[in-house]
ROSE-4610 file (N, C-alpha, C; in Angstrom, 1 decimal, always signed):
// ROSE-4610
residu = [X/X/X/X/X/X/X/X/X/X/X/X/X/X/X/X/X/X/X/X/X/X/X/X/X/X/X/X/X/X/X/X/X/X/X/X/X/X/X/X/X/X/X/X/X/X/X/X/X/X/X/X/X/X/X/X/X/X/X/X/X/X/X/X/X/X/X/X/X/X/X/X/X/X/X/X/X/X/X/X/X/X/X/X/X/X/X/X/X/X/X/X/X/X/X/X/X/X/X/X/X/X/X/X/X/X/X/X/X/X/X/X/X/X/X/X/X/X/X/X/X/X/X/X/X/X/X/X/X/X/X/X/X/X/X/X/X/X/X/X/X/X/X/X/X/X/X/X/X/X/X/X/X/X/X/X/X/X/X/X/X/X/X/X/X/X/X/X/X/X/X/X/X/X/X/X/X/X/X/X/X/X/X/X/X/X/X/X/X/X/X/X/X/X/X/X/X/X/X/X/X/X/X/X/X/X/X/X/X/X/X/X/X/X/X/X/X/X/X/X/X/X/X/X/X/X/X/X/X/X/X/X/X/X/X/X/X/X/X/X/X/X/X/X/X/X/X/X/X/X/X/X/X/X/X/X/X/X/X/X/X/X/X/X/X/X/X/X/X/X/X/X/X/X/X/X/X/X/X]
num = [1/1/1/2/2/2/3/3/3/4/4/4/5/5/5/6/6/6/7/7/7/8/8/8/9/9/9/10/10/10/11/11/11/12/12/12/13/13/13/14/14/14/15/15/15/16/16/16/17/17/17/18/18/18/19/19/19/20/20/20/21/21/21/22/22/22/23/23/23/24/24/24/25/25/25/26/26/26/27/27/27/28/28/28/29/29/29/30/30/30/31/31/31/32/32/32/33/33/33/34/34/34/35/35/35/36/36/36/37/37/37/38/38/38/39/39/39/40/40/40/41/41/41/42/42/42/43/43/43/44/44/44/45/45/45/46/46/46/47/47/47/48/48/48/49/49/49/50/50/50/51/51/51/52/52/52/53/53/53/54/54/54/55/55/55/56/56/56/57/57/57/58/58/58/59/59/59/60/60/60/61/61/61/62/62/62/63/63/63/64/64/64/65/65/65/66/66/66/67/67/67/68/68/68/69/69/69/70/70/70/71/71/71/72/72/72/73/73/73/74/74/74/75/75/75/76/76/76/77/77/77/78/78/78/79/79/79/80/80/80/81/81/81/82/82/82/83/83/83/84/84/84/85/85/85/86/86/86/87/87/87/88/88/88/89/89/89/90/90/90/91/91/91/92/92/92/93/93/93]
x = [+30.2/+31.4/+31.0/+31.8/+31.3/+32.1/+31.7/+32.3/+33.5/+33.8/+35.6/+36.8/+36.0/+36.7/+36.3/+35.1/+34.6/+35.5/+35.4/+36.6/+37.7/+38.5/+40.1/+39.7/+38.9/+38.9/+39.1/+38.1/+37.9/+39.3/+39.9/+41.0/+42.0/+42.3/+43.0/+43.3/+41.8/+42.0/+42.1/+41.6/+42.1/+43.4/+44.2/+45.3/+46.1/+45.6/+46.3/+45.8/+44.6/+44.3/+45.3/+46.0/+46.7/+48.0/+48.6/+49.8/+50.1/+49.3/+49.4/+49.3/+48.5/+48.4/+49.4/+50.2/+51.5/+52.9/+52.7/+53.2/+53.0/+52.3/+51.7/+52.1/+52.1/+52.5/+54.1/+54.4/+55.9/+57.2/+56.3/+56.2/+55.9/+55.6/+54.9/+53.7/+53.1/+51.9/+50.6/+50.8/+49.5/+50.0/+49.7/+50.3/+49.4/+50.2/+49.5/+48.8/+47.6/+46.6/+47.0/+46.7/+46.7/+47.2/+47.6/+48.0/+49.6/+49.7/+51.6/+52.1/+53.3/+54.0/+54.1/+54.5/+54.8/+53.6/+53.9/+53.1/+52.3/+52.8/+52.1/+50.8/+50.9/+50.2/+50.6/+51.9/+52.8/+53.0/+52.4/+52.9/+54.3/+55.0/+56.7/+57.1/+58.3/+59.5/+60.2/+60.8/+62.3/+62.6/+64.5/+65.1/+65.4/+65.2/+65.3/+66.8/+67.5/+68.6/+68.4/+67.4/+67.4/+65.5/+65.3/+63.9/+62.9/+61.6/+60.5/+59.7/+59.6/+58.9/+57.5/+57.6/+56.1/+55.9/+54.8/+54.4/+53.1/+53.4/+52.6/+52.1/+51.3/+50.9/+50.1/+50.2/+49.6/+50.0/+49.4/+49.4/+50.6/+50.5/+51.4/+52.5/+52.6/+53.9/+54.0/+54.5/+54.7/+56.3/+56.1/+56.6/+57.0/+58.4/+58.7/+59.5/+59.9/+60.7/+60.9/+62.4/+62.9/+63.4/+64.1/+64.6/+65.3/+66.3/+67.1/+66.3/+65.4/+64.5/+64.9/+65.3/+65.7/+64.5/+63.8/+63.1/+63.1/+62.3/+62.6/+61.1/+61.0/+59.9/+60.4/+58.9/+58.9/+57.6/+57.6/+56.5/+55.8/+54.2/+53.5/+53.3/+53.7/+53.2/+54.2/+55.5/+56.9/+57.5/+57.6/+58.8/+59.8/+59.9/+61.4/+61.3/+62.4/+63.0/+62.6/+62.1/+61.8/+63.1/+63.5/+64.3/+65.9/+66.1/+67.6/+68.7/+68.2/+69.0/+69.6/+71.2/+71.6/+71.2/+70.5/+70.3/+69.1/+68.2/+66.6/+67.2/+67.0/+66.9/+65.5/+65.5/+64.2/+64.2/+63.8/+63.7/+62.7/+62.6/+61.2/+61.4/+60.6/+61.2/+59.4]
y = [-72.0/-71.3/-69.9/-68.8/-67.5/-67.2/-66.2/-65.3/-65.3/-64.8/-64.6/-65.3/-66.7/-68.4/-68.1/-68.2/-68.4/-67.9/-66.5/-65.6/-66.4/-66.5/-67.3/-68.6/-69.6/-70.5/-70.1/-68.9/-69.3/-68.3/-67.0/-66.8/-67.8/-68.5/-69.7/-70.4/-71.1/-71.7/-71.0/-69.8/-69.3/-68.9/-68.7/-68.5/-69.9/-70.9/-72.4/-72.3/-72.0/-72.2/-71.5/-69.9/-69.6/-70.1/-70.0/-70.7/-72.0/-72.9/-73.9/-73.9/-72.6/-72.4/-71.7/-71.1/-70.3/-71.7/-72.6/-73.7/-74.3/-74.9/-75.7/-75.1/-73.6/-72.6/-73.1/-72.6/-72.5/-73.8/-75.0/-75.7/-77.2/-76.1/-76.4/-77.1/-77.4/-78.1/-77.0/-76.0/-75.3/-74.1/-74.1/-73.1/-71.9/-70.8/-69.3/-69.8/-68.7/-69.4/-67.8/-68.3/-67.2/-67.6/-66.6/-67.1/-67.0/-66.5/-67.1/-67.0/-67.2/-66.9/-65.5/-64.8/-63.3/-62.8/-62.1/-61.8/-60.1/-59.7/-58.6/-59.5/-60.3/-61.1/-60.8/-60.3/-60.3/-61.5/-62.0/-63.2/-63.5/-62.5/-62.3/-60.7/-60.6/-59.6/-60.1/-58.4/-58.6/-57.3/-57.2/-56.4/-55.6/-54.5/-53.2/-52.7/-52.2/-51.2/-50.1/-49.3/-48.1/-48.0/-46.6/-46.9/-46.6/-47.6/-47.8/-46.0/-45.4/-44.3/-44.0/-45.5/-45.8/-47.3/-47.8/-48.9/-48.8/-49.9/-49.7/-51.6/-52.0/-53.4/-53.6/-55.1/-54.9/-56.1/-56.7/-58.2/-59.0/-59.2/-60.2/-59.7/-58.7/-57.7/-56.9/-56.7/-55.5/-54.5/-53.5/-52.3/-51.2/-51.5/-49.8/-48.8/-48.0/-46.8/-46.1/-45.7/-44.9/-43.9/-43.4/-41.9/-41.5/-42.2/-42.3/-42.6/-43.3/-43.2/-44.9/-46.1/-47.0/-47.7/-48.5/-48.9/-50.9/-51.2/-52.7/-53.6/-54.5/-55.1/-56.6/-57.4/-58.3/-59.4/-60.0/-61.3/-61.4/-60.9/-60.8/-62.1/-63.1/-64.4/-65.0/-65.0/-64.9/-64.2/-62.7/-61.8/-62.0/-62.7/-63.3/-61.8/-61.6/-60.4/-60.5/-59.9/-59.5/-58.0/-58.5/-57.7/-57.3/-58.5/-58.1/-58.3/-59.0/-58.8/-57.7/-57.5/-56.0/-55.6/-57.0/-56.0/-55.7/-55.3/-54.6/-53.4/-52.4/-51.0/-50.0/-49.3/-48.8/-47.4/-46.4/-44.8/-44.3/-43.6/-42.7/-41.4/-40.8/-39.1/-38.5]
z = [+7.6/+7.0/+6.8/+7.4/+6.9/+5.8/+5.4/+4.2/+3.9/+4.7/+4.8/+4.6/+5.0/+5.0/+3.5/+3.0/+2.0/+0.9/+1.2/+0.1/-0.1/+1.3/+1.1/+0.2/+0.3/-0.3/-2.1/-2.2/-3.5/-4.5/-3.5/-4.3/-4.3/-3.5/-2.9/-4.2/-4.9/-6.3/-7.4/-7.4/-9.1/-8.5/-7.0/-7.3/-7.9/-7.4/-7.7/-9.2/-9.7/-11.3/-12.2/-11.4/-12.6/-12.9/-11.7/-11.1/-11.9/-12.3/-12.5/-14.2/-14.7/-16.1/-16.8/-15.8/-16.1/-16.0/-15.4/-15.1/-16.7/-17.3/-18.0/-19.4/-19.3/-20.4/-21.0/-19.5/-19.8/-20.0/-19.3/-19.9/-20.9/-22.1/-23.6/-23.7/-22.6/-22.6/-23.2/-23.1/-23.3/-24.6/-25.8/-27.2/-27.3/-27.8/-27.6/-28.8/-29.3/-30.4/-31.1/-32.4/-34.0/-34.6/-35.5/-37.0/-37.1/-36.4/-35.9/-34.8/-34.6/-33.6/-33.0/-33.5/-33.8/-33.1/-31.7/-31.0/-31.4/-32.4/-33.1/-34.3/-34.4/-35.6/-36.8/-36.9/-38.7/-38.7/-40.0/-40.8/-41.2/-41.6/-41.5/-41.5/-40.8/-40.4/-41.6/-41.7/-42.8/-42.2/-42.1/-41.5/-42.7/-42.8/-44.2/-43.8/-44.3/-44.5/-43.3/-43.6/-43.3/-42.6/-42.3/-41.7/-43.2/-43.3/-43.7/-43.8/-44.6/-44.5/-45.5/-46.4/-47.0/-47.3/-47.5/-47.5/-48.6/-49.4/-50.3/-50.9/-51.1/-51.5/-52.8/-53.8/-54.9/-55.8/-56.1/-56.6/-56.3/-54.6/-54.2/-53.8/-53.7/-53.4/-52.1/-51.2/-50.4/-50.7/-51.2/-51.2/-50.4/-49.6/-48.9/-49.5/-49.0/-49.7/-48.4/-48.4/-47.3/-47.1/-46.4/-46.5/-47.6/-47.8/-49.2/-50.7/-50.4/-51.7/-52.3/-51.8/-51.9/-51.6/-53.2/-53.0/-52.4/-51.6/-51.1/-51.5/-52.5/-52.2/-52.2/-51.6/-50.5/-51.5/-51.4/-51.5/-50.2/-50.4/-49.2/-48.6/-48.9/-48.2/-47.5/-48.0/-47.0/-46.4/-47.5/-47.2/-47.6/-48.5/-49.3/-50.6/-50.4/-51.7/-52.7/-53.6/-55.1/-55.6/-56.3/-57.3/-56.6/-56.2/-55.6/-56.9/-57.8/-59.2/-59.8/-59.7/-60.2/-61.5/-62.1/-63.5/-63.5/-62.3/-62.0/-61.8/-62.1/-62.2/-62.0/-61.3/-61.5/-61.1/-62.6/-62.2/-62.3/-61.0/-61.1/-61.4/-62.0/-62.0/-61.4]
């Protein structure tokens, strides 16, 4: 067998290896690996009002603030809302 045969044989199978792994992927036989789904690796998304222009974190909290100065905080382990209650108020000077 020379070379050349040789080469074809062996792209031949990692072409059948991927083919068959892209197969197996899609369907569900084979699961992406981390710590979620979320192909960035965030633990959770939440959709904000307006755009995020600070980020700030601190005993169990995540904290943004946006263009308007509308402050949004979050429970860092879900993302579920803290302080949507109208009687939370909060002034900075």
């Amino acid at each position: 067998m020379n070379r050349r045969s040789l080469l074809f044989i062996v792209i031949g199978l990692i072409s059948i290896i991927l083919v068959s792994s892209l197969i197996a992927y899609e369907l569900g036989f084979i699961k992406s690996s981390g710590p979620s789904a979320n192909s960035s690796g965030a633990l959770w998304q939440r959709p904000i009002e307006n755009f995020a222009n600070s980020l700030a974190a601190d005993d169990g909290k995540v904290f943004t603030t946006d263009n308007f100065d509308n402050l949004n905080c979050f429970d860092s382990q879900n993302g579920n809302p803290f302080g949507t209650e109208p009687e939370i108020s909060i002034l900075v000077h």
